[in-house]
C-alpha positions in Angstrom: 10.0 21.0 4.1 10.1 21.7 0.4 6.8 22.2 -1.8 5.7 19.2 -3.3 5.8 18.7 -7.2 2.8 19.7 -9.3 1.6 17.8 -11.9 -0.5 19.2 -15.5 -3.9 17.0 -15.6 -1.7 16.1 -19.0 1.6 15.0 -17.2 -0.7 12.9 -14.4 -2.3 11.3 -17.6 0.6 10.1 -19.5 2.5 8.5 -16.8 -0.4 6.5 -16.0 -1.5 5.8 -19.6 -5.0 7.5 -19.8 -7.1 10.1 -21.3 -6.5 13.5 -19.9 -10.6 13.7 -20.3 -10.2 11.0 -17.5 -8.0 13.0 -14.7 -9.9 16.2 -15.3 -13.1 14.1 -14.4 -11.5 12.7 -11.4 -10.7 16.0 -10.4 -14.1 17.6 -11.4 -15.8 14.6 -9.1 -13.7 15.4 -6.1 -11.9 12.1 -6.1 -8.6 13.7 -6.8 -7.6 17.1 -5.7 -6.5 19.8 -7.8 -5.6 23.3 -7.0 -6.0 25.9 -10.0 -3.4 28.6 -11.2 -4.3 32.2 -11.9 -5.5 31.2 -15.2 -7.5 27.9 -14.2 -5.8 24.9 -14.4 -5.7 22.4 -12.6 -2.8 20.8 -11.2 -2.0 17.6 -8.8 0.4 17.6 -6.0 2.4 14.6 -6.7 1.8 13.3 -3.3 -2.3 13.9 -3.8 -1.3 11.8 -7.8 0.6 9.1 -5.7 -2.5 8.8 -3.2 -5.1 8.4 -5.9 -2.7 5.9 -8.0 -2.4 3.3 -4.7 -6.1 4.0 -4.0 -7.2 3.0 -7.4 -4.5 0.1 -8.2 -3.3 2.3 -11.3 -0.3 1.1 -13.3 2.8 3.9 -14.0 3.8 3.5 -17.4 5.9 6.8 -17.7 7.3 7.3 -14.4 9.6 9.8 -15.6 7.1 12.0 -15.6 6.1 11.4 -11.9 9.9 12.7 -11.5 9.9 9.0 -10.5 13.2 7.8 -13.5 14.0 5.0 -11.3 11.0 2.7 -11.7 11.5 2.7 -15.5 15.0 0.6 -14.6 13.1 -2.2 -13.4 10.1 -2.0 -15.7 11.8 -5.0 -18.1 12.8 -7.1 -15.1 9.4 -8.9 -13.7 10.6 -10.1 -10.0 12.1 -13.8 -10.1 12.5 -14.1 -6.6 10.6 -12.0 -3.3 11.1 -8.7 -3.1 13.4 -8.9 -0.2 15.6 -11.0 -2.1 15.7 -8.5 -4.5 16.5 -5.9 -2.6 19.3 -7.7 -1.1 20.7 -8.2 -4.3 20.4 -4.5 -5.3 22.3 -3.4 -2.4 24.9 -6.2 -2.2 25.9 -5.1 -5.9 25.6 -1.6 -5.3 22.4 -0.6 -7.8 21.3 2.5 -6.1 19.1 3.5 -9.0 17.3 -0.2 -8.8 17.2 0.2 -5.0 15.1 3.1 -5.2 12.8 2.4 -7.7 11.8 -1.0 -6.4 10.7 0.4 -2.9 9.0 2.9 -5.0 7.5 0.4 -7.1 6.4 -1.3 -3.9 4.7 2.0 -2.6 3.2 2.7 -6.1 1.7 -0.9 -5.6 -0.3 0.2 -2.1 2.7 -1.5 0.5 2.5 0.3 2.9 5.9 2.1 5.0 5.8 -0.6 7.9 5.7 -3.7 5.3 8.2 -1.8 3.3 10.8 -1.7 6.3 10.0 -4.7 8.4 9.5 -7.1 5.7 12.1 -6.1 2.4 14.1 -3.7 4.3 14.6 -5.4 7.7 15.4 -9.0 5.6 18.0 -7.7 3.5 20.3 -5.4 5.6 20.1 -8.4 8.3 21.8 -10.5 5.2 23.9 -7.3 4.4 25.4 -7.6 7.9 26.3 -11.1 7.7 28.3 -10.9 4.4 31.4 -10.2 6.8 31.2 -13.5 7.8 32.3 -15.5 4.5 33.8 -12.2 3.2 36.5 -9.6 4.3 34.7 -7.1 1.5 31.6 -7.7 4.1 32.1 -4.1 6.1 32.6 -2.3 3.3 29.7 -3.7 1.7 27.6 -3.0 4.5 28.4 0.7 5.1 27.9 1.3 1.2 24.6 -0.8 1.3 23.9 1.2 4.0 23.8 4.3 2.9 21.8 2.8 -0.9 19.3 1.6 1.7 19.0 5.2 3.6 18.6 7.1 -0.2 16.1 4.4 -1.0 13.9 5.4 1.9 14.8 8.7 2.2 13.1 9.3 -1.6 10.0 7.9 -0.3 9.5 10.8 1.3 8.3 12.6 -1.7 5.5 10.6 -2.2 3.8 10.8 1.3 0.7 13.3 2.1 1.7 16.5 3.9 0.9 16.0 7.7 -2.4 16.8 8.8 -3.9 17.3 11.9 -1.6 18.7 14.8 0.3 15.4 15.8 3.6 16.2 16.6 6.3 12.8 16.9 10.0 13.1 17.6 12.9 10.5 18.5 15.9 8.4 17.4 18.7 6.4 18.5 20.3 7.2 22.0 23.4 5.4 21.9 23.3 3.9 19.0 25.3 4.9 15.7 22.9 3.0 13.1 20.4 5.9 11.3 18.2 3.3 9.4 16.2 2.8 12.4 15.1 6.4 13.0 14.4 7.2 9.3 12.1 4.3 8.8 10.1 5.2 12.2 10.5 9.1 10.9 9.0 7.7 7.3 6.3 5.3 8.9 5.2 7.9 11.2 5.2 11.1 7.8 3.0 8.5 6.1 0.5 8.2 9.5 0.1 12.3 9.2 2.7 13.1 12.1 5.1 16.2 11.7 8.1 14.2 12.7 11.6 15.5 14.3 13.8 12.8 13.3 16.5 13.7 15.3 18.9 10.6 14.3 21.2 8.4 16.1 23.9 9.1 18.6 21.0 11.2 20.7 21.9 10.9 24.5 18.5 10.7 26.2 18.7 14.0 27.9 19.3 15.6 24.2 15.8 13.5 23.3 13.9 15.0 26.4 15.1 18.6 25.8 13.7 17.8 22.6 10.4 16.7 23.9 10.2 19.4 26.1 10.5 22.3 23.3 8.8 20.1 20.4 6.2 18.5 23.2 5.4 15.7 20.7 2.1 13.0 21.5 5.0 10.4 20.5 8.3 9.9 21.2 10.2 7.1 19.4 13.4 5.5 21.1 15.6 3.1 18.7 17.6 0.6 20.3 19.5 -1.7 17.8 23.5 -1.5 19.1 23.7 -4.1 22.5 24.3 -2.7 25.8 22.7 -3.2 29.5 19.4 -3.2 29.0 18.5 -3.0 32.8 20.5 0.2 32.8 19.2 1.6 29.7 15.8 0.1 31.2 15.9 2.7 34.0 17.0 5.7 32.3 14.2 5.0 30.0 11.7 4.6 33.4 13.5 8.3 33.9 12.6 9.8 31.2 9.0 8.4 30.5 8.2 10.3 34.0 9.7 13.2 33.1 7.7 13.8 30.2 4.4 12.3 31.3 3.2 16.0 32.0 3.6 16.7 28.6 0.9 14.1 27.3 4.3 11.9 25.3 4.2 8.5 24.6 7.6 7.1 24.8 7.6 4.0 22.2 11.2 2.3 22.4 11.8 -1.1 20.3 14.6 -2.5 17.8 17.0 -5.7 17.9 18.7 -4.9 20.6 15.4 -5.3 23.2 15.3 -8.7 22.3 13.8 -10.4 25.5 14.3 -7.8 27.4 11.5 -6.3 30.2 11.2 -2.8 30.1 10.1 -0.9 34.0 6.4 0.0 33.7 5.5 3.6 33.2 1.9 4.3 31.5 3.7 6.1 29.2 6.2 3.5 28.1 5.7 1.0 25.8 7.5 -1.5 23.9 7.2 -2.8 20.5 9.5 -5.1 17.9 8.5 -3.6 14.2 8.0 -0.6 12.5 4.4 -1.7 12.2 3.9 -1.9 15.9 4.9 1.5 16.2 2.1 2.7 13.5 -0.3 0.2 15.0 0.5 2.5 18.5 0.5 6.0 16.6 -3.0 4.9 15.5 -4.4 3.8 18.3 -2.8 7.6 19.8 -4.9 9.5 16.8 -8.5 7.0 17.8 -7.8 8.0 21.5 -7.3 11.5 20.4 -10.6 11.6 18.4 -12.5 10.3 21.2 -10.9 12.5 23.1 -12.2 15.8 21.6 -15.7 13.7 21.1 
């Protein structure tokens, strides 16, 4: 993982439009942290700047100097239509740039990952996919949305806190060749203070529980989004939740594919349908863990 930017109290200033006087205060008071160089000045990990903008409902005038360029493209385009739509739009026509800086733009704003993904992101890719159906461009237009939709995600990266804690998560897609589902669990899960293994798709399941074994993770996220038989799948998954129970994992498994489906019951497997039931589960995981140690 690479360092995160730092930000001059000046630089934090400008792209939020106000006095410098102002972010030095916030420093000074404790409500944003600062670290100091060798000769005493302060500076902001973007990541800390991003925290305290959402926190405080602050407006980015110059996101340029958040290293953020791709905000400023929608800055003279107010939404006509949801976000979702949007977003749809962006990737049908292939605006990358726009992609980016409106999920961005949502973060900036205080959405949070798991509205991000189940609400804009999920929406538009399941329009994406049926373009095929009134179009012969449809494929291609899905792989290239595909991968505007993965850099749009992947850049939100940069703006999430550094894990804290020693919550370990890991997972992906067993089976399955579609790596949206693994990133946004990987990103939800960053943004909930878990170092995350995203180990992608195409994972067999004994690849994922060598994995659990050497990274022993408290969570272990399974994506299932590309059909197949469920009761099957259903009993390797029974497998492999009692193979790592010793290990204190959680094995959360969910996606389009598990529609309607009933899952064996292990303690340690559960079953969920959005991103944000698998954040409502890693919290639930960090309140048993705190009552735990109390």
């Amino acid at each position: 993982m690479t360092a995160p930017a730092l930000l001059t109290t000046r630089e934090l200033a400008l792209a939020i439009g106000v006095s410098e006087s102002s972010v030095k205060r916030w420093a000074d008071d404790g409500a944003l942290l600062a670290s100091r160089t060798a000769g005493g000045h302060r500076r902001i990990a973007l990541p800390e700047a991003v925290r305290y903008i959402r926190e405080a409902q602050l407006t980015v005038v110059r996101p340029e100097l958040l290293g953020l360029p791709e905000l400023s493209s929608l800055a003279s385009r107010p939404p006509t239509t949801s976000d979702a739509d949007r977003f749809f739009e962006l990737l049908r026509d292939g605006r990358g740039p726009e992609a980016r800086g409106l999920l961005q733009a949502l973060y900036l704003r205080g959405t949070g990952i798991a509205a991000i993904v189940d609400v804009v992101v999920a929406d538009a890719m399941r329009r994406i996919g049926e373009l095929w159906l009134d179009s012969p461009d449809g494929i291609w237009l899905e792989h290239r949305a595909t991968e505007l939709c993965a850099a749009a995600l992947a850049t939100l990266r940069a703006l999430l806190p550094a894990p804290f804690g020693a919550r370990v998560a890991g997972g992906g897609a067993p089976g399955d060749p579609y790596r949206l589902a693994p990133l946004a669990a990987s990103l939800a899960l960053t943004a909930e203070g878990f170092e995350v293994a995203n180990l992608g798709p195409d994972l067999p399941l004994a690849g994922l529980e060598r994995a659990v074994r050497e990274l022993r993770p408290a969570l272990a996220f399974v994506s299932v989004s590309a059909p197949r038989d469920l009761a099957a799948f259903g009993v390797q998954l029974a497998a492999l939740a009692r193979e790592v129970a010793p290990l204190g994992t959680a094995v959360v498994v969910g996606g389009r594919a598990l529609e309607g489906a009933h899952l064996p019951s292990e303690p340690n497997l559960h079953a969920g349908r959005t991103i944000g039931e698998l954040v409502a589960f890693a919290r639930g995981l960090r309140v048993a863990e705190g009552g735990a140690r109390g």
